[in-house]
C-alpha positions in Angstrom: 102.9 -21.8 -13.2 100.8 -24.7 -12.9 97.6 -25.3 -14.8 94.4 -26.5 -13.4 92.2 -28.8 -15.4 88.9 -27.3 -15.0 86.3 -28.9 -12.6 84.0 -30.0 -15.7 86.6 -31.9 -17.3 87.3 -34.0 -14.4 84.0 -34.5 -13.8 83.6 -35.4 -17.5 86.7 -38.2 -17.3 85.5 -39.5 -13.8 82.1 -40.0 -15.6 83.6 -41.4 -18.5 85.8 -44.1 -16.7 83.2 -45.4 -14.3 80.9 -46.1 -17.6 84.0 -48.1 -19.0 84.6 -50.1 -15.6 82.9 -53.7 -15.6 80.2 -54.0 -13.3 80.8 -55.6 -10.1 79.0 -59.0 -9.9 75.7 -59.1 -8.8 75.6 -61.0 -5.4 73.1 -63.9 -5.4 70.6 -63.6 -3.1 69.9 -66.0 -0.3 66.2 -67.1 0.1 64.9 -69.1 3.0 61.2 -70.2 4.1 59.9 -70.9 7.7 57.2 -73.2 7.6 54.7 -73.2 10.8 51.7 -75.0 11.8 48.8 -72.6 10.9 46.6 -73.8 13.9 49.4 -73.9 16.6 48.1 -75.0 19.9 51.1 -74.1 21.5 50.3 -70.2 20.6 46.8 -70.4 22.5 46.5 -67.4 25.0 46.0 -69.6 28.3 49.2 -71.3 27.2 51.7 -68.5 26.7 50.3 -66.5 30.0 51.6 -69.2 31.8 54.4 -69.1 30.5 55.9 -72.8 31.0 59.8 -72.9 31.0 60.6 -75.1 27.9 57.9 -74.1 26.0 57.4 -71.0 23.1 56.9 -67.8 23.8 55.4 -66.7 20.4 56.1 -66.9 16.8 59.5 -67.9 16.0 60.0 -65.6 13.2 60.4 -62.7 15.4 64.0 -63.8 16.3 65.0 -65.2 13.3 64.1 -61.3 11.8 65.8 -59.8 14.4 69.3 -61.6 13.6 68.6 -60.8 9.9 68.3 -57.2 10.6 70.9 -57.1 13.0 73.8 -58.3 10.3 72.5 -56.0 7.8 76.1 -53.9 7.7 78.1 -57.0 7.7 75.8 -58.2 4.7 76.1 -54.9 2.7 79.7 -55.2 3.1 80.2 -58.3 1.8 77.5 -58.0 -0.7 75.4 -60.6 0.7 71.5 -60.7 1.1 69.6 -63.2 3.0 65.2 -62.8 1.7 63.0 -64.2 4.2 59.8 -65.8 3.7 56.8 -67.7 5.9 54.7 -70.7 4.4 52.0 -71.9 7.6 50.5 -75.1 7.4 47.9 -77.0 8.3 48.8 -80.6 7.8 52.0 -82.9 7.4 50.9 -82.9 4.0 50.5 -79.3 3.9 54.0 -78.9 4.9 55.3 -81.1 2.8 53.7 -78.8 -0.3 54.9 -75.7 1.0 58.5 -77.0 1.3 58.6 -78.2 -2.3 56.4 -75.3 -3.4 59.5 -73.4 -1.6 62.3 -75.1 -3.4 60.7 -74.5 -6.5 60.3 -70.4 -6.0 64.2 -70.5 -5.3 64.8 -71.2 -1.5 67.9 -72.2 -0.2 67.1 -73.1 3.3 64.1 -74.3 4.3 63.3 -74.0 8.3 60.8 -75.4 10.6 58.9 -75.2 13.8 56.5 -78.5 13.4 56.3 -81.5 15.0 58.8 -84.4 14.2 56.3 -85.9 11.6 56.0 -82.9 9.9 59.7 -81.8 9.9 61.2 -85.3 8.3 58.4 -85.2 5.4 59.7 -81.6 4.8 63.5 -83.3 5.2 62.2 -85.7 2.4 60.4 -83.5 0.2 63.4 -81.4 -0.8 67.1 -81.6 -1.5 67.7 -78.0 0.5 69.1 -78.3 4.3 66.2 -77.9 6.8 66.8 -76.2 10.4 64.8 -77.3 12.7 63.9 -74.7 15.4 61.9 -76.1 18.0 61.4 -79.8 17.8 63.5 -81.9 20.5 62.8 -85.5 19.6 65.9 -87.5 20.0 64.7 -89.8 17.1 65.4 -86.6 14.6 68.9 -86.8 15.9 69.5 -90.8 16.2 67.2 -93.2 13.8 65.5 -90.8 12.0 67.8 -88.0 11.4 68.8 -87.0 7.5 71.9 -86.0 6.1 70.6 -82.0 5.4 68.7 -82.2 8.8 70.3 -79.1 11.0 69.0 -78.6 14.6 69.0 -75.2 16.5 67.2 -76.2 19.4 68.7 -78.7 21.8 67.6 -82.3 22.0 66.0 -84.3 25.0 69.0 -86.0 25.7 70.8 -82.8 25.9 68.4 -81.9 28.2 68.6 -84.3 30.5 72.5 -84.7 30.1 72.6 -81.2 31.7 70.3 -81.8 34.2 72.4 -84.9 35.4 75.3 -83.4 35.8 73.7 -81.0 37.9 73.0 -83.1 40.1 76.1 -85.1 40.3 77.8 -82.1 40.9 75.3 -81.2 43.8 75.7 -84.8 45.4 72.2 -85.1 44.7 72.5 -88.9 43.7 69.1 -90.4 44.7 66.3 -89.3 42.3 62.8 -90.1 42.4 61.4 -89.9 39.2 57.6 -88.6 38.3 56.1 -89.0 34.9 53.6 -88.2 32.8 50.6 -90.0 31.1 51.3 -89.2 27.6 53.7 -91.0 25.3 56.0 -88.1 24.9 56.4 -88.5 28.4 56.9 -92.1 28.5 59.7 -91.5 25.8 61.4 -88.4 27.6 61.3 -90.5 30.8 63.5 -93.3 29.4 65.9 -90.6 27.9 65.8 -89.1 31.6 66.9 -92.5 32.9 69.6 -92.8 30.3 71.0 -89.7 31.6 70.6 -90.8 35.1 72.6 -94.1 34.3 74.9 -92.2 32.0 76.2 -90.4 34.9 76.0 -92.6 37.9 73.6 -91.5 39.8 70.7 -93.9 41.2 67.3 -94.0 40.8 64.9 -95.1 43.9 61.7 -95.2 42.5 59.5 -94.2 39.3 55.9 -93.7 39.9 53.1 -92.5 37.3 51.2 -89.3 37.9 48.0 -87.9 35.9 46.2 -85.0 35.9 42.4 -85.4 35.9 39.1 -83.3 36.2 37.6 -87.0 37.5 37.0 -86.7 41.1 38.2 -90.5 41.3 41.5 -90.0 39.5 42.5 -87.0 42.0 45.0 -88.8 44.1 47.2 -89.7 40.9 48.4 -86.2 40.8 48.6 -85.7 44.9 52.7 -84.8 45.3 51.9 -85.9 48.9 50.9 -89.7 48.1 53.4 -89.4 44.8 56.7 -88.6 47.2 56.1 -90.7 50.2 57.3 -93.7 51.1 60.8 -92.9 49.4 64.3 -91.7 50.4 65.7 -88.8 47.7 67.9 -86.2 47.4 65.8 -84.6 44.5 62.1 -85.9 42.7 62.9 -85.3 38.5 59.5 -84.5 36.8 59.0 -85.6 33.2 55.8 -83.3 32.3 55.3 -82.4 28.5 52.1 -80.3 29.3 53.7 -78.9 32.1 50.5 -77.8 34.0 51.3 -80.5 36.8 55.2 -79.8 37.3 55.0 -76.3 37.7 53.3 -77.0 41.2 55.3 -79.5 42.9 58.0 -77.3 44.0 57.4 -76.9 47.7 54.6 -79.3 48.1 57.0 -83.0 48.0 56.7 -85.0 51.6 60.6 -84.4 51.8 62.1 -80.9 51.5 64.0 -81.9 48.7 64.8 -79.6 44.8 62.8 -80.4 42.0 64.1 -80.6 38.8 62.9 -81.8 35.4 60.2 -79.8 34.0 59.5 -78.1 36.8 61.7 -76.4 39.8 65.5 -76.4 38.1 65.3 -76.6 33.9 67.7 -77.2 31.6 67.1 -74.9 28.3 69.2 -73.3 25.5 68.5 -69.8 26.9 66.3 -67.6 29.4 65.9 -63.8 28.9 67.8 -63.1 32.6 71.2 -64.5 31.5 73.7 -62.5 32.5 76.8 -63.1 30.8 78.6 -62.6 27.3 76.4 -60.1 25.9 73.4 -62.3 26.6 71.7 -59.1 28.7 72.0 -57.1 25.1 70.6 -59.8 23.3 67.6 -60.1 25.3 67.0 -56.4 25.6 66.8 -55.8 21.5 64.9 -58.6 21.8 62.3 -57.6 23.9 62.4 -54.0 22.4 61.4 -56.0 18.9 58.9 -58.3 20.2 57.5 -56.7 23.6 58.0 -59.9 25.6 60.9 -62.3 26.9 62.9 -63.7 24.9 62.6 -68.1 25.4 64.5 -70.7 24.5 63.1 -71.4 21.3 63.3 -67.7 20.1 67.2 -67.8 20.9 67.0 -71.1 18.4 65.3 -69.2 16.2 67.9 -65.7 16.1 70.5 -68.9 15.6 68.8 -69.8 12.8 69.0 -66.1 11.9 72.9 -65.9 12.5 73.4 -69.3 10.6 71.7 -67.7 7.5 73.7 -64.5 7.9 77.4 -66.4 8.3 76.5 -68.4 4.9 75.0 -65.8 2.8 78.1 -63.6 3.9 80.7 -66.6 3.6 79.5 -67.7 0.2 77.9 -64.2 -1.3 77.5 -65.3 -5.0 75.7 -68.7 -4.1 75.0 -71.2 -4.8 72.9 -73.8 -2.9 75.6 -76.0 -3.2 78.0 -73.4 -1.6 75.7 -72.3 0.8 75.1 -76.1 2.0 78.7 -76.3 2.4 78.9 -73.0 4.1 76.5 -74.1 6.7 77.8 -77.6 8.0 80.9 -76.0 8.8 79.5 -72.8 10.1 80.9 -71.5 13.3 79.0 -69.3 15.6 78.5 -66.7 18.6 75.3 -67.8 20.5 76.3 -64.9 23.4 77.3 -68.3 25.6 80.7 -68.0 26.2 82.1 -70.4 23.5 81.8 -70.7 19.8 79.1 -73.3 18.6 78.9 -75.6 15.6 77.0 -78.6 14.4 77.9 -82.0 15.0 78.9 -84.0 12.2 77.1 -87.2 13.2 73.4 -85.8 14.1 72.9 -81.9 12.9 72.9 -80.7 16.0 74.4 -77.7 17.3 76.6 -78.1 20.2 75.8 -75.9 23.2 76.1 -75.2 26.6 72.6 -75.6 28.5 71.1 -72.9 30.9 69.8 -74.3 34.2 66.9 -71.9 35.2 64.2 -71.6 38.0 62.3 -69.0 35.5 63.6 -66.0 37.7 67.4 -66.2 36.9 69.9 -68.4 35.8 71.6 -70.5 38.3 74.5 -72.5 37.0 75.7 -73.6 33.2 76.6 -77.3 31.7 78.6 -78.6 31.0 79.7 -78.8 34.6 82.9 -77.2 35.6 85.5 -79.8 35.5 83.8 -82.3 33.1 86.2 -83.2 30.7 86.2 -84.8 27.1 88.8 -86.1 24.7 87.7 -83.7 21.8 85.1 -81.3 22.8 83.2 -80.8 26.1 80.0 -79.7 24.9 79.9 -82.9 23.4 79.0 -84.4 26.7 75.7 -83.0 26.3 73.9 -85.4 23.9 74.6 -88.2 22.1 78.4 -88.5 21.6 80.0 -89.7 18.1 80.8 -93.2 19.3 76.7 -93.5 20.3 75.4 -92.3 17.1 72.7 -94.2 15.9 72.3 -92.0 12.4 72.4 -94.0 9.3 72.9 -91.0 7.0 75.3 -89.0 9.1 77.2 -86.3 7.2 
């Protein structure tokens, strides 16, 4: 007859052997700061009611919580913790304090929604990898890029990469070309015409518009006066502010599409994509933050999922494994491909969204476009036209 060892004593040895078992190692955890502007003129309440395509919706860190929260399992399983933290401020300098003030309190990643100026003195301040989350200045990618310089959100020259081949594969070759008064526009319009020249198609005219409260200056922004006199299968509008582009649709001499930043877009995202789990992306989104999710808050839940794959590819640390981890991460943007940072400028390749703000209407790269090596890399600078000196 067998003998049953009583309950207690089983308990008792269960006890006893758990004590005696090494603890498992603690996993490190993996800190990273978002620094912002803390006067953000891009947050003022006329500005987000309109809601310009190409422009933020709201604070970035409400995507980059969301993908935190929404790897929690896969981080408890793999032991991994990702702490997040904010640091506003309200000068280049200021910035350039909080990121060192940032390194010093343990972060491992530093990210950024400030202007270019801002975002390379951070870059320079530290020795941590900075994502940058919302700035698209092609310098950051060419002359001025740095070797620990990542970038979420797509570049000009992505941009307007997709927006060519658009129109190639539309037929629409001629372009008439509006731009802006400011110096970002000057500098988006020449990256406009590299795209234009990159892929064949010709340009018939540039002219200069300006918007004015000067009763004198009113014709410069008239799209009557600025589209006659010209033959075009589509006028491309370079318009940083926006507030001009978004009403020239309908109202050129010739019935002809608008595109630029205003009419067709080219962005990283908008909320009514509706394929490979984008629609479920955008809904938690919009349950978390009570509005649409925009291009710069899917660049911001990348930044999210880039921390999550490191902390969970490298859970012990350290920075030096978690830099690693990152340049080589791989990830699901909900786009139908796996993305991944270029080697030669940071940035992460991705297919672009063309939009007209109520839905999306096609996706570049264009179908049939084809490239030795990788075909999103038609979208931006290519390796053999990098201009970064301190490419990785």
């Amino acid at each position: 007859m067998r003998t049953r060892t009583p309950l207690s004593r089983l308990s008792l040895a269960w006890l006893a052997a758990l004590l005696a078992a090494p603890a498992p190692a603690a996993a490190a955890v993996l800190k990273a700061t978002l620094i912002t502007p803390a006067d953000d003129a891009r947050m003022e309440r006329s500005r987000i009611e309109r809601a310009y395509l190409g422009h933020p919706g709201g604070a970035l860190a409400e995507g980059l919580e969301l993908a935190v929260d929404e790897a929690r399992f896969e981080l408890e399983a793999a032991g991994a913790e990702v702490a997040l933290a904010s640091a506003p401020a309200a000068s280049v300098d200021a910035a350039r304090a909080a990121a060192v003030a940032a390194e010093k309190n343990g972060a491992a990643v530093l990210l950024t929604d400030l202007p270019a100026e801002w975002t390379l003195a951070v870059a320079d301040a530290v020795k941590l990898p900075v994502l940058n989350l919302s700035d698209a200045s092609d310098r950051l990618r060419q002359q001025d890029c740095r070797a620990r310089l990542f970038h979420l959100i797509p570049s000009e020259r992505m941009r307007s990469d997709a927006l060519a081949q658009t129109l190639v594969s539309r037929k629409w070759s001629k372009l008439l070309l509006l731009v802006g008064s400011s110096a970002q526009d000057a500098s988006r319009a020449a990256t406009a015409q590299a795209s234009i020249k990159r892929y064949g198609l010709q340009l018939v005219g540039s002219k200069p518009f300006k918007l004015s409260a000067d009763p004198r200056e009113r014709d410069l922004a008239n799209p009557l006066l600025l589209t006659a006199g010209s033959s075009y299968d589509a006028v491309w509008v370079v318009d940083s502010d926006g507030e001009f582009a978004r009403t020239l649709p309908y109202r050129t001499v010739l019935p002809r599409p608008v595109v630029g930043d205003g009419g067709l877009v080219a962005l990283a995202w908008h909320a009514q994509f509706e394929r490979y789990g984008a629609p479920q992306v955008a809904r938690r989104f919009a349950k978390a933050a009570k509005r649409p999710m925009t291009a710069h808050d899917w660049a911001a839940w990348m930044a999210g999922k880039t921390l999550t794959a490191v902390a969970i590819a490298a859970p012990k640390g350290s920075n030096g494994a978690w830099a690693q981890a990152l340049a080589k991460s791989a990830l699901d943007g909900s786009k139908g491909t796996g993305l991944s940072f270029r080697a030669w400028d940071g940035q992460l390749r991705q297919p672009m969204l063309l939009t007209d703000g109520q839905g999306v209407i096609s996706q570049a790269p264009a179908e049939g476009l084809l490239h030795p090596r990788n075909v999103l890399d038609t979208l931006g600078a290519d390796a053999p036209e990098k201009l970064c000196p301190n490419a990785r």
